[in-house]
C-alpha positions, 0 to 999 in steps of 0.5 A: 655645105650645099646640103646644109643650105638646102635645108635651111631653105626648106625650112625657111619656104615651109616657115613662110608657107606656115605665116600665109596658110594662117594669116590666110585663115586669120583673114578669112575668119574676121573678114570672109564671108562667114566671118566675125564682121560678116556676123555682127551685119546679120545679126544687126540686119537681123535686129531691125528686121524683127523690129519691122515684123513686130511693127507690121504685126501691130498695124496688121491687128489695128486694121483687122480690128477696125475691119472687124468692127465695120463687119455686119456681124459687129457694126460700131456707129462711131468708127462708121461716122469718123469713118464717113467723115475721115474719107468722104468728108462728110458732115451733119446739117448742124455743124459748122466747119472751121478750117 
């Protein structure tokens, strides 16, 4: 009789060893570091980083174009005049300001 019990305990402890090791690596898979919600973060992170780098990439070529434009090879009279009026407040003689 002795027997037949220690058996049915030694499948019992590797029956629960079995539901841990895979409720374990169940938990790990969806919660670890490299799980499911750890991949739906980074590729939301991810997503908003390249709406930025597309946003910055925009504003980067609108100032290389102004700078371009204000350069010596090519001078636009009418980005330097909103220019001198947007920064140092500058006006013409016959202008009236109206604030």
């Amino acid at each position: 009789m002795a027997v037949q019990n220690r058996r049915g305990l030694g499948g019992v402890i590797y029956l629960v060893l079995a539901v841990f090791a895979g409720s374990y690596f169940t938990f790990a898979a969806v919660q670890g570091d490299y799980g499911t919600f750890a991949r739906v973060a980074i590729h939301a992170e991810a997503a908003t980083l390249t709406e930025e780098r597309d946003r910055l990439a925009a504003e980067l070529a609108e100032m290389q174009n102004l700078t371009r434009r204000l350069s010596d090879e090519f001078l636009d009279l009418d980005l330097l005049d909103q220019q001198t009026r947007d920064v140092l407040g500058y006006m013409r003689a016959d202008e009236i300001a109206i604030r």
